[in-house]
ROZA-85861 format. One record per residue (C-alpha): x, y, z; chain; residue in three letters. Coordinates in steps of 0.5 Angstrom, whole numbers, plus 500, padded with zeros to 3 digits. Example, Ala and Ser with C-alpha at 12.3 -4.5 7.8 and 13.67 -1.06 7.14 Angstrom:
// residues 2
{px->525&py->491&pz->516&unit->A&code->Ala}
{px->527&py->498&pz->514&unit->A&code->Ser}
This chain:
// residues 337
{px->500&py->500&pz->500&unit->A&code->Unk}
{px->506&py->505&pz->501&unit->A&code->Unk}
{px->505&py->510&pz->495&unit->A&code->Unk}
{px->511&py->511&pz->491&unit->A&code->Unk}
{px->515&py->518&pz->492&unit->A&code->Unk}
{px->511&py->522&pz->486&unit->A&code->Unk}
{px->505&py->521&pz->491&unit->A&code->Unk}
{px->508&py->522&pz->497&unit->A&code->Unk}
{px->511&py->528&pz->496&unit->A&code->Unk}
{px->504&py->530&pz->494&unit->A&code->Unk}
{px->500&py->527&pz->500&unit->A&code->Unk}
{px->507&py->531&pz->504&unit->A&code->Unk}
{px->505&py->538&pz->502&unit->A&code->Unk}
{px->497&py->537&pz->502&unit->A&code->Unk}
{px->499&py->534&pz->510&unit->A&code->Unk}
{px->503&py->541&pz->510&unit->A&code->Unk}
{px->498&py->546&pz->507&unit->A&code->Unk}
{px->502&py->547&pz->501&unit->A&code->Unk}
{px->499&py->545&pz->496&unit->A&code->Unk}
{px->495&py->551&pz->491&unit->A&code->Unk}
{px->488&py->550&pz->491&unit->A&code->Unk}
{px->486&py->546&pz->485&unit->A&code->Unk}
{px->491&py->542&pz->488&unit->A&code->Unk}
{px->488&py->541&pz->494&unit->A&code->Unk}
{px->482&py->540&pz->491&unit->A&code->Unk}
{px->484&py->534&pz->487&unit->A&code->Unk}
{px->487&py->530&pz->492&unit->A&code->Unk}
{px->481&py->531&pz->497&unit->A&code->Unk}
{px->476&py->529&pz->491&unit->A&code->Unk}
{px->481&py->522&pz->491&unit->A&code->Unk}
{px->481&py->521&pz->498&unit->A&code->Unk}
{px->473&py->521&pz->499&unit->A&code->Unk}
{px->472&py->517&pz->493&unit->A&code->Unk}
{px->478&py->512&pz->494&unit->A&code->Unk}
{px->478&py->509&pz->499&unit->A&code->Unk}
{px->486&py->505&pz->498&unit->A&code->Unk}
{px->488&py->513&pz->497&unit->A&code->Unk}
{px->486&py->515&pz->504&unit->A&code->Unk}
{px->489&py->510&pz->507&unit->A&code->Unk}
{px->495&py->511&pz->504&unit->A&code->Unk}
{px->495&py->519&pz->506&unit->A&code->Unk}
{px->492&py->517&pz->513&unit->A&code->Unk}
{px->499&py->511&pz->513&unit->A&code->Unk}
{px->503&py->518&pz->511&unit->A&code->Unk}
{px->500&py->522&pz->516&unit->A&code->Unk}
{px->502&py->517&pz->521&unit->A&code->Unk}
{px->509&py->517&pz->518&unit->A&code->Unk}
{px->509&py->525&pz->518&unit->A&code->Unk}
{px->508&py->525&pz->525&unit->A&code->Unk}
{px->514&py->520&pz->527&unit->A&code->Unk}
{px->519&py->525&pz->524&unit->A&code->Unk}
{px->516&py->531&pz->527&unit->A&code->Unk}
{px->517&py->527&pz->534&unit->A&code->Unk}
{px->523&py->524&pz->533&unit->A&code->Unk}
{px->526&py->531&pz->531&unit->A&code->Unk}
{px->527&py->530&pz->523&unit->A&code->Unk}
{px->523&py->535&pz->519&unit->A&code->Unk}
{px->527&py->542&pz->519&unit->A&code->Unk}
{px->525&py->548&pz->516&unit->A&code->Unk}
{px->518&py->550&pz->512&unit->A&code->Unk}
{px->516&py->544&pz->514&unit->A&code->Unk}
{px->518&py->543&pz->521&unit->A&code->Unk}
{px->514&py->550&pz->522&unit->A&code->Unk}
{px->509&py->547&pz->518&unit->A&code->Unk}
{px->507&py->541&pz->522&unit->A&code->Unk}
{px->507&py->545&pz->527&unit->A&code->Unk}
{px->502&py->549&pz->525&unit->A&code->Unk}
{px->499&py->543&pz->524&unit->A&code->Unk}
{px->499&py->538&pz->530&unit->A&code->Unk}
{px->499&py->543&pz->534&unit->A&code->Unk}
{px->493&py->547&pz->531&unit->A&code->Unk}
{px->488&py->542&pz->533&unit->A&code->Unk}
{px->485&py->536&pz->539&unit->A&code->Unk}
{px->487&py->530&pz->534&unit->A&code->Unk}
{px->493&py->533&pz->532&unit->A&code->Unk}
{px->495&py->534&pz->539&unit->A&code->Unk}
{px->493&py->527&pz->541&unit->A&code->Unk}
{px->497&py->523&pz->535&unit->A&code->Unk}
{px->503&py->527&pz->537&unit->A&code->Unk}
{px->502&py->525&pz->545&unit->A&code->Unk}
{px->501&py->518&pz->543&unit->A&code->Unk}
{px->507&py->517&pz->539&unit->A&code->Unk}
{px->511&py->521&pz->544&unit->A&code->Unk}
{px->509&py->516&pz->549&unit->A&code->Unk}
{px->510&py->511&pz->545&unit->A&code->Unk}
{px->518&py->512&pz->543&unit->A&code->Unk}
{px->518&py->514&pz->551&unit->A&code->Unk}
{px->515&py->508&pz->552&unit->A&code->Unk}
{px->520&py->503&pz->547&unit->A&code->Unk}
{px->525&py->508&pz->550&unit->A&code->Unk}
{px->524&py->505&pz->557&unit->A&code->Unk}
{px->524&py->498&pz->555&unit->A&code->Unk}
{px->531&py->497&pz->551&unit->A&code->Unk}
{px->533&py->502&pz->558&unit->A&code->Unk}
{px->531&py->496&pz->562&unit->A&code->Unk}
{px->533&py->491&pz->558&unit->A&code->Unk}
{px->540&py->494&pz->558&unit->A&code->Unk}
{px->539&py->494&pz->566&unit->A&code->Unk}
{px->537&py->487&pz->566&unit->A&code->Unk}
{px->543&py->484&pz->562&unit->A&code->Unk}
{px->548&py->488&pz->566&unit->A&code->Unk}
{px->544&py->485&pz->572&unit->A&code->Unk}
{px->546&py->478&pz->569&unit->A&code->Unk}
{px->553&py->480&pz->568&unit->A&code->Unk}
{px->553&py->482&pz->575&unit->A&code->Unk}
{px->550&py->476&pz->578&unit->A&code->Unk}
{px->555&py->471&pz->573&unit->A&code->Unk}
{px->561&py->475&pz->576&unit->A&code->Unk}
{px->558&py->474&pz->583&unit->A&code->Unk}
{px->556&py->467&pz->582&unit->A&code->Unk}
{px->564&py->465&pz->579&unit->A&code->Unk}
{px->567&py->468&pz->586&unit->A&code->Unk}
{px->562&py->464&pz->590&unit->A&code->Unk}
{px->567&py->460&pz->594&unit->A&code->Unk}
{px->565&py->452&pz->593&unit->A&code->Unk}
{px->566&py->448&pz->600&unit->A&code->Unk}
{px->571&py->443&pz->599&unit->A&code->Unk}
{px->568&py->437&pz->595&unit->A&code->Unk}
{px->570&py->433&pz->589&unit->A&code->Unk}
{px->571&py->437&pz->582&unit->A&code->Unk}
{px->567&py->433&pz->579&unit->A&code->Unk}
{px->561&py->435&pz->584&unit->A&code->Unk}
{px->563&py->443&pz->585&unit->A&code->Unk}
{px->563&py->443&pz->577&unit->A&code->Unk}
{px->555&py->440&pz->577&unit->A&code->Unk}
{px->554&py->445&pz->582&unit->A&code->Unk}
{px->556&py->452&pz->579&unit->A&code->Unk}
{px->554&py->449&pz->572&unit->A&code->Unk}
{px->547&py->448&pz->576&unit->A&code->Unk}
{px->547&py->455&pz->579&unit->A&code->Unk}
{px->548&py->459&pz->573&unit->A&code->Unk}
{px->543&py->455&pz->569&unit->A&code->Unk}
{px->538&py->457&pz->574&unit->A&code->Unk}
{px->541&py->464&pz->574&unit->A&code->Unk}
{px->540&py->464&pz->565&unit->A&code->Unk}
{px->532&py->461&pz->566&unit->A&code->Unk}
{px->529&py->465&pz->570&unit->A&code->Unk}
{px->531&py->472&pz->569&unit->A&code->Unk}
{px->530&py->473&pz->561&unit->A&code->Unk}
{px->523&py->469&pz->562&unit->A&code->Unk}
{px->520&py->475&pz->567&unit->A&code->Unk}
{px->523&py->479&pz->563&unit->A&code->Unk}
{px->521&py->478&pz->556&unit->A&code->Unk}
{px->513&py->477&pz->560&unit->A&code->Unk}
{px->514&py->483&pz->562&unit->A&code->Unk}
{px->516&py->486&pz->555&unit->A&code->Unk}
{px->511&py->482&pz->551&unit->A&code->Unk}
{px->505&py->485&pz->556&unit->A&code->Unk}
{px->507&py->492&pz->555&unit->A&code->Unk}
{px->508&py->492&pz->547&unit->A&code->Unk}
{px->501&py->488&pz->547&unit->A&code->Unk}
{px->498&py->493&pz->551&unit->A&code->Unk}
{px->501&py->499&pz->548&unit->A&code->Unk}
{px->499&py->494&pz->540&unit->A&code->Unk}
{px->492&py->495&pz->542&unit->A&code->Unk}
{px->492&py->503&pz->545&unit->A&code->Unk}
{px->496&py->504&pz->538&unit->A&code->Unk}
{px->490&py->501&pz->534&unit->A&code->Unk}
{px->484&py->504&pz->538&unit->A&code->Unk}
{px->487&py->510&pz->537&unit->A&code->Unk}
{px->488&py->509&pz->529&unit->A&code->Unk}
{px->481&py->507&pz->528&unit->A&code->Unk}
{px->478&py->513&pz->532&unit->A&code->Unk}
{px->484&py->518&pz->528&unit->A&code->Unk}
{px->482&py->515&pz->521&unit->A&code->Unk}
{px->474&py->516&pz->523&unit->A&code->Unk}
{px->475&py->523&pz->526&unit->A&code->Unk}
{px->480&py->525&pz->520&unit->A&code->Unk}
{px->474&py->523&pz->515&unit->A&code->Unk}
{px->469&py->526&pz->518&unit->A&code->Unk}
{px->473&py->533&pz->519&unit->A&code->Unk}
{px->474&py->532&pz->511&unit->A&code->Unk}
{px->469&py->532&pz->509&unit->A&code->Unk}
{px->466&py->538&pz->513&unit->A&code->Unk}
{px->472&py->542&pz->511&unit->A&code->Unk}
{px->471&py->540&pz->504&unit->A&code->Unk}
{px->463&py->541&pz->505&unit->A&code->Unk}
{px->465&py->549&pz->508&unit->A&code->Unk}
{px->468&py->550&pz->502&unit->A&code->Unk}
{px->463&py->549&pz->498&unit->A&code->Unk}
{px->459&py->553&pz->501&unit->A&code->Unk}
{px->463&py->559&pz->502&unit->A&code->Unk}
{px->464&py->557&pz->494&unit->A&code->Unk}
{px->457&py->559&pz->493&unit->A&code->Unk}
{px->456&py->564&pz->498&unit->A&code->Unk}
{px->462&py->568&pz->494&unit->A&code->Unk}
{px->459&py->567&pz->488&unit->A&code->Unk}
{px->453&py->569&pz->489&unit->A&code->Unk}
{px->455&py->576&pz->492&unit->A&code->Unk}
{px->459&py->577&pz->486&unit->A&code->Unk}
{px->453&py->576&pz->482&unit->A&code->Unk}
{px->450&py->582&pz->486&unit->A&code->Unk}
{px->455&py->586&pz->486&unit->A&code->Unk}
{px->455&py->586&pz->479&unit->A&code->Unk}
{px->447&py->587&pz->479&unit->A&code->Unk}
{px->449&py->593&pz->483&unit->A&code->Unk}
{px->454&py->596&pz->478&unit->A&code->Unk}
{px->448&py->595&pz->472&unit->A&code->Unk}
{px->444&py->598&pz->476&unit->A&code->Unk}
{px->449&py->604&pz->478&unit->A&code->Unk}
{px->451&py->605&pz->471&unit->A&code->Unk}
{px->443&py->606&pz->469&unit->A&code->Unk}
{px->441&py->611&pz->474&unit->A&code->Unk}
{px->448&py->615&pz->472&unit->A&code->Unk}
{px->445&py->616&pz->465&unit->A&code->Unk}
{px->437&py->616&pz->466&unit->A&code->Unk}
{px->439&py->623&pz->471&unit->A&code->Unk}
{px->444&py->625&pz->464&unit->A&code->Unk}
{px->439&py->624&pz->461&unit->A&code->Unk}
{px->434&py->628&pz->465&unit->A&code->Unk}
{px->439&py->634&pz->466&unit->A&code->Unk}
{px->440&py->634&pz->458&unit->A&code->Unk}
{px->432&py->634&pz->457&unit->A&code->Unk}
{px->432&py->641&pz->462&unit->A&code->Unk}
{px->438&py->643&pz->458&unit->A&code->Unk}
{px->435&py->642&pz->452&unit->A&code->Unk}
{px->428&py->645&pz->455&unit->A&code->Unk}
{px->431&py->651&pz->457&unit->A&code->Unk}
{px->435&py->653&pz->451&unit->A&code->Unk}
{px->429&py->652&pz->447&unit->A&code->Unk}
{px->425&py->657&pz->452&unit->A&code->Unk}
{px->431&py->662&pz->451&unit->A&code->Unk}
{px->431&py->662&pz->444&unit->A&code->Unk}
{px->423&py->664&pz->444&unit->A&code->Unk}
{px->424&py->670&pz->450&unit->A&code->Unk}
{px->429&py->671&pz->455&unit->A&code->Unk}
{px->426&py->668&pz->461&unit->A&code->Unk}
{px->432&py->664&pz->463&unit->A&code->Unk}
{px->438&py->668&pz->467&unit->A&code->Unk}
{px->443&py->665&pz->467&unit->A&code->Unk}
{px->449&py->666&pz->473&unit->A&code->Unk}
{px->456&py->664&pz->474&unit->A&code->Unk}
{px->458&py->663&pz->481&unit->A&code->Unk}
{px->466&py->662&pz->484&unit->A&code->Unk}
{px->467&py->659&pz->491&unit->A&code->Unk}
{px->467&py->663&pz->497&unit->A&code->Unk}
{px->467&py->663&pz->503&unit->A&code->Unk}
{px->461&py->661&pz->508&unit->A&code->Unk}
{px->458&py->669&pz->510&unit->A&code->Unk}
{px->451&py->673&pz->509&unit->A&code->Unk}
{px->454&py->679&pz->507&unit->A&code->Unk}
{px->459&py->681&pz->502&unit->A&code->Unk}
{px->462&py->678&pz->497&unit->A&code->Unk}
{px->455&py->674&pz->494&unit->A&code->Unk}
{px->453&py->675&pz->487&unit->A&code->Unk}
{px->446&py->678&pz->487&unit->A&code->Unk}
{px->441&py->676&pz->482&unit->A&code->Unk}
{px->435&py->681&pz->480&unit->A&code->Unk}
{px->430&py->677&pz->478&unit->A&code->Unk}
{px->425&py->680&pz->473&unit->A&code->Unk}
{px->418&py->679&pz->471&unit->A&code->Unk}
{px->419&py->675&pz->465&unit->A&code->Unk}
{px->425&py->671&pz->468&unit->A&code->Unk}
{px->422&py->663&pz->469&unit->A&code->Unk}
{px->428&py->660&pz->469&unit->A&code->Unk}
{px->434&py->661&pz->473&unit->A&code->Unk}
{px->440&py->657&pz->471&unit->A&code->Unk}
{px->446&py->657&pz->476&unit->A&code->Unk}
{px->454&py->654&pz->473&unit->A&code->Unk}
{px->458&py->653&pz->479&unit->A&code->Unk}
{px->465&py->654&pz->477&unit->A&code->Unk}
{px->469&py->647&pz->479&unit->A&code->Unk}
{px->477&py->647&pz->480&unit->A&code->Unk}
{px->477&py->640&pz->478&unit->A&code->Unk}
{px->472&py->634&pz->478&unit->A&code->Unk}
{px->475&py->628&pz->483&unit->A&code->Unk}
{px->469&py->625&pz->484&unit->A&code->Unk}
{px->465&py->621&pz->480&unit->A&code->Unk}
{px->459&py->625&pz->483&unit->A&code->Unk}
{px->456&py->630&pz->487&unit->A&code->Unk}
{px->451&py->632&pz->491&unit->A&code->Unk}
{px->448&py->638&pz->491&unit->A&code->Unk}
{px->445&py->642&pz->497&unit->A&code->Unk}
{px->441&py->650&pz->496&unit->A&code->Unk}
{px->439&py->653&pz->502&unit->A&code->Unk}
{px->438&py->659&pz->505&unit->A&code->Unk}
{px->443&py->662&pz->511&unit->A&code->Unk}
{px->438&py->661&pz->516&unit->A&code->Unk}
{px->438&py->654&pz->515&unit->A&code->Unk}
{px->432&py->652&pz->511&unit->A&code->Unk}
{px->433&py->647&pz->505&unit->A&code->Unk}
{px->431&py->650&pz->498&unit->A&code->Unk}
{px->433&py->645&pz->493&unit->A&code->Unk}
{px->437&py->639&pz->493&unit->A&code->Unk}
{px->439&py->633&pz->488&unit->A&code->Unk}
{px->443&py->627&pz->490&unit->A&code->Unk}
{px->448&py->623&pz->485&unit->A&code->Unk}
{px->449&py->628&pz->479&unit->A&code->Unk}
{px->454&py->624&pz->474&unit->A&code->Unk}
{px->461&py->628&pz->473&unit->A&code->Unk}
{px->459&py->627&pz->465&unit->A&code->Unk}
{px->454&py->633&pz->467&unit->A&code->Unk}
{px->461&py->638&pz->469&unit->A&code->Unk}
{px->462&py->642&pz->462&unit->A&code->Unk}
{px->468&py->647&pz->461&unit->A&code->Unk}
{px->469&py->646&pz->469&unit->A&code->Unk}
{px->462&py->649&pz->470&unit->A&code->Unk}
{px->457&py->644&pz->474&unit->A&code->Unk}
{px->450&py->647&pz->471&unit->A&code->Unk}
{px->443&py->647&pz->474&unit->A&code->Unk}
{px->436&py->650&pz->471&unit->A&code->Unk}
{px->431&py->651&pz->476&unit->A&code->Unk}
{px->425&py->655&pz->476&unit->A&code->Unk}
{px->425&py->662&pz->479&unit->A&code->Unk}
{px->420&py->660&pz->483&unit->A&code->Unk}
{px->423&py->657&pz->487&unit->A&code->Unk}
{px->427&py->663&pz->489&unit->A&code->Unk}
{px->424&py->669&pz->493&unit->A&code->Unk}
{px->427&py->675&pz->496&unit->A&code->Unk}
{px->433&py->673&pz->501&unit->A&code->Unk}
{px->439&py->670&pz->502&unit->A&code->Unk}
{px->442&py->663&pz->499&unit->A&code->Unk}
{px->448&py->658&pz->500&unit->A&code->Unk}
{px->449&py->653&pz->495&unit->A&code->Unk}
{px->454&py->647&pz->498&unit->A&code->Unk}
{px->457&py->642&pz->493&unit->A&code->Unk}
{px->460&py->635&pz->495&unit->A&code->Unk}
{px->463&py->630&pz->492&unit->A&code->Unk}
{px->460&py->623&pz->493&unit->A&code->Unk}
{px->465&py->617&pz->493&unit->A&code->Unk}
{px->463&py->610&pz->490&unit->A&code->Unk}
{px->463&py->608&pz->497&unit->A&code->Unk}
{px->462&py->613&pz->503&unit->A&code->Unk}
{px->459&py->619&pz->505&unit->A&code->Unk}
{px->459&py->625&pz->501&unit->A&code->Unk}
{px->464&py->631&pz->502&unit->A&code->Unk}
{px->464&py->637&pz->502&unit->A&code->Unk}
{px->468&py->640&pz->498&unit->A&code->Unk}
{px->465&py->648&pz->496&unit->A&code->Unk}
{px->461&py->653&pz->498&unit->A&code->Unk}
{px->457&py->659&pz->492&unit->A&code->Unk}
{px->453&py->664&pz->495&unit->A&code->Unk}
{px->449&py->670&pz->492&unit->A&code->Unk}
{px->442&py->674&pz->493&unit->A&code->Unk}
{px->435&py->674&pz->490&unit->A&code->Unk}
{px->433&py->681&pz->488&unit->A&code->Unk}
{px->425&py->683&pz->485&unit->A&code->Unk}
């Protein structure tokens, strides 16, 4: 089942998040449909997590499986389990070494037992009986011992194995659903934002074409008699007296068309605000396109009706595509019957 080094190489990276996207997604469409696939991946994990304990990952990838092990429960626990394995194993070879220096020691003790006085023949059977004994009992208690452990720890090992490959499926397979979803959710909000640019788009030219329309209209007004005024306004700074504009309205005069002189136009559209310096809102129009600026003069035809005798300030901002608007001008000028 051990997969071969152009697999291994790609299990590592996708274990290390390493891998692109479309990458990712193919080894993860893989491994949900092939079963043999998972296991080689889940055989690679375990492999992986060896050598992050025992001290063989360096550089990206150490900093990687860090990130990895450490970033989750199960992570965390595999890397527990196979450090107390090692430790265990570790344990076990130190007291195998304990018990062979132990029969070392006892075999030198036993050569300087002093034997009683007896014929050779007897002293000889005796010492070989001693150290026979002697070789008998220890490794048996030992090897009981060490065989009892290595079961225990066999069958914890695949408790665990079979609990970790559940779990790691199952969180697959929810990671791989998430994505789905949040695929969708993506998608589906960029569709709505281009659905709002459209949108955008058509309100900035049906209000040019509206401003069009008033122009059109008010220059065939003025071509049959001089009913439209026409008053250019510079930015001032915001006062009631001095310095403002004073426009005298005559009977005949039904139309009032204000250019305000723009310094430059950074906005892809303004808003419009008139009002009187006590405070009052006379006229106002929101979102005018900056097509409608001609010549540096941003102009509006209003009806004169609209302006009695009194005081007036118009404020000009400048509207983001995404904001508030700003105020960037400020026109004054008086109304005269």
């Amino acid at each position: 089942m051990d997969p071969n080094q152009e697999t291994a190489e790609l299990m590592t990276r996708f274990l290390l998040g390493q891998l692109s996207d479309e990458e990712r997604k193919v080894v993860e469409e893989r491994f949900l449909t092939d079963d043999e696939y998972f296991a080689q991946l889940l055989v690679m994990e375990d492999s992986l997590v060896d050598d992050y304990v025992l001290g063989r990952l360096t550089g990206d990838q150490l900093k990687n499986a860090e990130v990895l092990f450490r970033s989750s429960a199960i992570g965390k626990r595999e890397v527990k389990f196979t450090q107390n394995l090692v430790a265990s194993l570790k344990k076990a070879r130190e007291a195998k070494e304990q018990g062979a220096k132990q029969k070392t020691k006892r075999a030198l003790v036993t050569n300087q037992i002093v034997s009683p006085k007896t014929s050779p023949w007897r002293q000889s059977q005796a010492s070989m009986n001693l150290i026979a004994s002697g070789f008998r009992s220890l490794p048996a208690v030992f090897s009981a011992t060490l065989g009892l452990i290595i079961l225990l720890l066999a069958g914890v090992a695949i408790y665990f194995i079979f609990q970790y490959q559940r779990q790691n499926r199952e969180l697959l397979a929810q990671r791989v659903e998430l994505e789905r979803n949040f695929q969708d959710v993506r998608e589906k909000l960029n569709q709505e934002s281009q659905n709002s640019a459209e949108l955008n788009k058509r309100l900035d030219l049906e209000t040019e074409k509206r401003t069009q329309a008033e122009e059109a209209l008010a220059r065939s007004h003025n071509s049959g008699s001089p009913s439209i005024m026409s008053v250019v306004l510079l930015p001032t700074i915001f006062q009631r007296s001095g310095g403002a504009k004073t426009v005298t309205l005559n009977t005949g005069t039904n139309r009032l068309q204000l250019l305000l002189e723009i310094s430059s136009a950074n906005y892809p559209a303004y808003n419009v605000r008139i009002k009187t310096f006590d405070g009052q809102t006379i006229w106002s129009r929101d979102s005018i396109p900056a097509s409608q600026i001609k010549q540096s003069k941003l102009s509006l035809i209003l009806n004169s009706s609209l302006f009695p005798y009194n005081d007036y300030r118009i404020e000009l901002l400048g509207q983001p595509d995404n904001g508030t608007g700003q105020l960037i001008a400020d026109y004054a000028f008086k109304v005269r019957k």
